[in-house]
N, C-alpha and C positions, 0 to 999 in steps of 0.2 A: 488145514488152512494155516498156512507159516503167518505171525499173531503179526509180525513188520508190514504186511502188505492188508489187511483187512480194511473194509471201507465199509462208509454207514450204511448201506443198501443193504450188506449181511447182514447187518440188527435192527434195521429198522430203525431204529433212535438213537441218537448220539450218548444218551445214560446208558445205555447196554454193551455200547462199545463202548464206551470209557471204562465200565466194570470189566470188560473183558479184558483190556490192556492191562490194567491194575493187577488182574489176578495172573496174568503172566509173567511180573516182574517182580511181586511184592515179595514172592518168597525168598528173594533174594535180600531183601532186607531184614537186617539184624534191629534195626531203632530207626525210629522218624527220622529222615532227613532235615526236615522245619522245624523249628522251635519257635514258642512264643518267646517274649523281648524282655526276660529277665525281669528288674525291678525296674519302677516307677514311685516318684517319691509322690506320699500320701497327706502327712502332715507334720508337723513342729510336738515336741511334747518334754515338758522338763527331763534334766539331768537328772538323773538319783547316782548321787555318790558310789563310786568304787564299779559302774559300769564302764565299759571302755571308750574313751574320748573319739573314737573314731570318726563318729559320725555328728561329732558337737557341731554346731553351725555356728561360726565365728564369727559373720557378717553379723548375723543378731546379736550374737552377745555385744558386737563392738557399738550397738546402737542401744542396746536394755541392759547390757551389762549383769544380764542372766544368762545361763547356759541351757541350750535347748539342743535336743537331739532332733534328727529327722528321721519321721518313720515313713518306710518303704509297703510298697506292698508287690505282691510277686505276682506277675500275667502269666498264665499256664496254657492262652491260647493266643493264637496267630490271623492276624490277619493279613490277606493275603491279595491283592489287586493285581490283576491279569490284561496289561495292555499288549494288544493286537493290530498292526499296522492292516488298513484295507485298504489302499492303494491302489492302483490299476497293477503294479508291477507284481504287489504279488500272488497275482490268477496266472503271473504263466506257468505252463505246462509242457510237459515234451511228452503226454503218452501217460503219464503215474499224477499222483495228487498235486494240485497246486499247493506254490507255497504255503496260501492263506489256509488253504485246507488241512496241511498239514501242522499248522500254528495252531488250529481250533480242534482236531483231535489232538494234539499233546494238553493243551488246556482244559478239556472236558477231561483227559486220563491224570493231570494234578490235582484237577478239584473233586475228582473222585475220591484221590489219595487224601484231599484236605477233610474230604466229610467224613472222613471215618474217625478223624481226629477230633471233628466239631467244630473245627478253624472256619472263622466268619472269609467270604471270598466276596469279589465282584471282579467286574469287568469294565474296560475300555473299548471303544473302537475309533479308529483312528484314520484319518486320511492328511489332508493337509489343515485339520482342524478336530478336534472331540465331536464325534457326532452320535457316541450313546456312551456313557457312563453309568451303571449303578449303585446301590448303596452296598456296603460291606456288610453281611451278613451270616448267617452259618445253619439256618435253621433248611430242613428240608425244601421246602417248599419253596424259597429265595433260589436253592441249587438247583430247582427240577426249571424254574421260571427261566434260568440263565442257559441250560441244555437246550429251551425252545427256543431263544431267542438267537445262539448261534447256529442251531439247524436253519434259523427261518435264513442268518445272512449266508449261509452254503448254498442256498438257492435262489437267491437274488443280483447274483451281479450282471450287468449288463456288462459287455464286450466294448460296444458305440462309448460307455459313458467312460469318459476322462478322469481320476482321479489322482491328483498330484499328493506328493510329500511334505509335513512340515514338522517334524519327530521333534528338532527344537519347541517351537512352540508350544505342541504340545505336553510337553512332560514337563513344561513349566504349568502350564495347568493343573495337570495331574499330579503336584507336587504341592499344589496348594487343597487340590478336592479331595485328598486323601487324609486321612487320618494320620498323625505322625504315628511312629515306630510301625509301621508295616512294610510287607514285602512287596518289593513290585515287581514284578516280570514279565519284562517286553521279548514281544516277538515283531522282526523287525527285518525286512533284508538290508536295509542300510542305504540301499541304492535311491539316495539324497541328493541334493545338490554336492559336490564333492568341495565346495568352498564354504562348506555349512557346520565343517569341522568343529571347528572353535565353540557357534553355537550350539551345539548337540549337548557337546563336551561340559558346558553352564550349564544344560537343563539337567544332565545328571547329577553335578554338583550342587543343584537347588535341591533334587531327591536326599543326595546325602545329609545336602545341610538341615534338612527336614527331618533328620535322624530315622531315614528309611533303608531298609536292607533292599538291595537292587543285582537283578541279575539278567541279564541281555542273552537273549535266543537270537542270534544271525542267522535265518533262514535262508538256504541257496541252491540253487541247483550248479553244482559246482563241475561238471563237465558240459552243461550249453553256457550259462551268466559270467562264469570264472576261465573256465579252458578254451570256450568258442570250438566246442567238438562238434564244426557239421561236414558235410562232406565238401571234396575241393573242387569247389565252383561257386558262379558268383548265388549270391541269396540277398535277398532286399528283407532285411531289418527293421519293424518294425517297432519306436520308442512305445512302450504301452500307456504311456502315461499325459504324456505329449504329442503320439501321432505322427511324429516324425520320423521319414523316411529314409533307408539309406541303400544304395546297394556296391556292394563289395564282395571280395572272395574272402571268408573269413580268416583262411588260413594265412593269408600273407598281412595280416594286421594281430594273429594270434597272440606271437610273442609277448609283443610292445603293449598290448591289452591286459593281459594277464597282468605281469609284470606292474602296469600301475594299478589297476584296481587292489589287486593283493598290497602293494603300497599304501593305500586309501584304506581298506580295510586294517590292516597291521595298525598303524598309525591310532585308528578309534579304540581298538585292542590294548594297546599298551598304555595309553591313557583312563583307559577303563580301569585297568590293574593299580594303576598308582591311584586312584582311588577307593579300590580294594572292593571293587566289583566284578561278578563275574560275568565276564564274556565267553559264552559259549558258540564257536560256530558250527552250524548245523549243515548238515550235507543230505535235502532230502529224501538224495535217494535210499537212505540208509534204510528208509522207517522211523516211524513216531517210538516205537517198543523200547529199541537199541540204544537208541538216543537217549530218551529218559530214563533206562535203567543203569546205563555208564555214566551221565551224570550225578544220577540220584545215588549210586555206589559211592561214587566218587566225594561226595555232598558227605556224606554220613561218613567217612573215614575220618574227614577234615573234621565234623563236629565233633 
């Protein structure tokens, strides 16, 4: 069974399949991709002569007019917060896993990768509002609680129910519920209001400013959402999220579609970059496997 196409019905539970993914890709790694967040300063403590001035704190001295060093202490684990857009848009499907589906098996197969580390995890979920958040934790039992609780939303969407976007707002939430110095990693098709740029664009610089390491999963089915690959004739189009209807021949609106959404998209891309985050965009037909093992290559050369 080729490890890119397996689905939770082979294991029965989404923990079995995430060790299954893991143990397909891991041997490809030489060193953890994730790192905890270096030092964190601890406290003040006098100078002793002939130690290096490096870390004298000047501000104190210029008010006590003693020299004080500051001591550090070093974090050797990671925490790690996993926001997941659940949206209406992203349950569509052409035939292979939905976006969302595909966003919570790569999720369940990092936090696999985290517990072997002992790196504390939690989760988001997300609509045009937080509608479940966790605490960040790392012990067994917290990881197995978080496997039931995205198997329970794999089974729960209704088709009828409406659920619109609001990734700004939220990640300014998420930017305060979170512990500073952690990881955050959305999964997200992006497909926002297109004038919401700007906003998006603050709530990730409140993450940064929050001294959080941030990396963006753009989820896509990139030959129906990006290409418009149906066949030529007309199809009524349905918005998932809004309901609204349209019908047209796709091919004769193909170009000029592409062409701006990829616009739209690039645009969030480059501005992710000048603040030194990564955007990753993901093509779900590729597989969860491929994906996270050419990222996570990718990750670990860089560190």
């Amino acid at each position: 069974m080729p490890i890119e196409r397996i689905k939770l019905a082979d294991f029965g539970n989404l923990e079995l399949l995430a060790r299954q993914v893991v143990e397909g890709f891991i041997t490809g790694l030489h060193k953890s991709p994730f790192h905890g967040f270096s030092v964190e300063f601890a406290e003040h403590r006098l100078y002793n002569t002939g130690e290096s001035t490096r870390h004298i704190d000047w501000k104190l001295f210029a008010r006590t007019e003693r020299m004080y060093t500051k001591k550090y202490e070093e974090e050797t684990n990671l925490r790690c917060m996993f926001v997941i857009d659940t949206s209406s848009s992203m349950y569509f499907r052409d035939g292979k896993e939905s976006k969302f589906e595909f966003s919570v098996y790569a999720v369940a197969s990092l936090m696999e990768l985290l517990r072997r580390q002992r790196d504390a995890v939690g989760i988001t979920f997300f609509s045009d509002k937080v509608d479940f958040i966790s605490e960040l934790k790392s012990s067994q039992r917290h990881h197995r609680e978080l496997y039931d609780h995205m198997e329970k939303r794999l089974n729960e969407y209704v088709p009828s129910k409406k659920d619109l976007t609001s990734t700004a707002v939220v990640l300014h939430e998420v930017a305060e519920l979170t512990p500073k110095r952690s990881l955050v990693v959305l999964f997200t098709d992006l497909l926002d209001d297109p004038n919401n740029i700007d906003a998006i664009v603050e709530a990730l610089q409140h993450l940064k400013h929050n001294k959080h390491e941030v990396v963006l999963f753009q989820v896509i089915d990139i030959e129906k959402e990006l290409k418009l690959s149906f066949d030529n004739r007309p199809h009524e189009l349905i918005d998932m999220e809004t309901g609204e209807r349209m019908k047209l021949n796709p091919l004769e609106i193909r170009e000029a579609y592409a062409e701006r959404l990829r616009a739209h998209f690039n645009e969030i891309k480059m501005r992710c970059i000048n603040l030194h985050i990564d955007f990753i965009e993901v093509d779900i037909a590729k597989g969860v496997a491929p994906v996270l093992q050419q990222y996570l290559l990718r990750r670990q050369k860089m560190s």
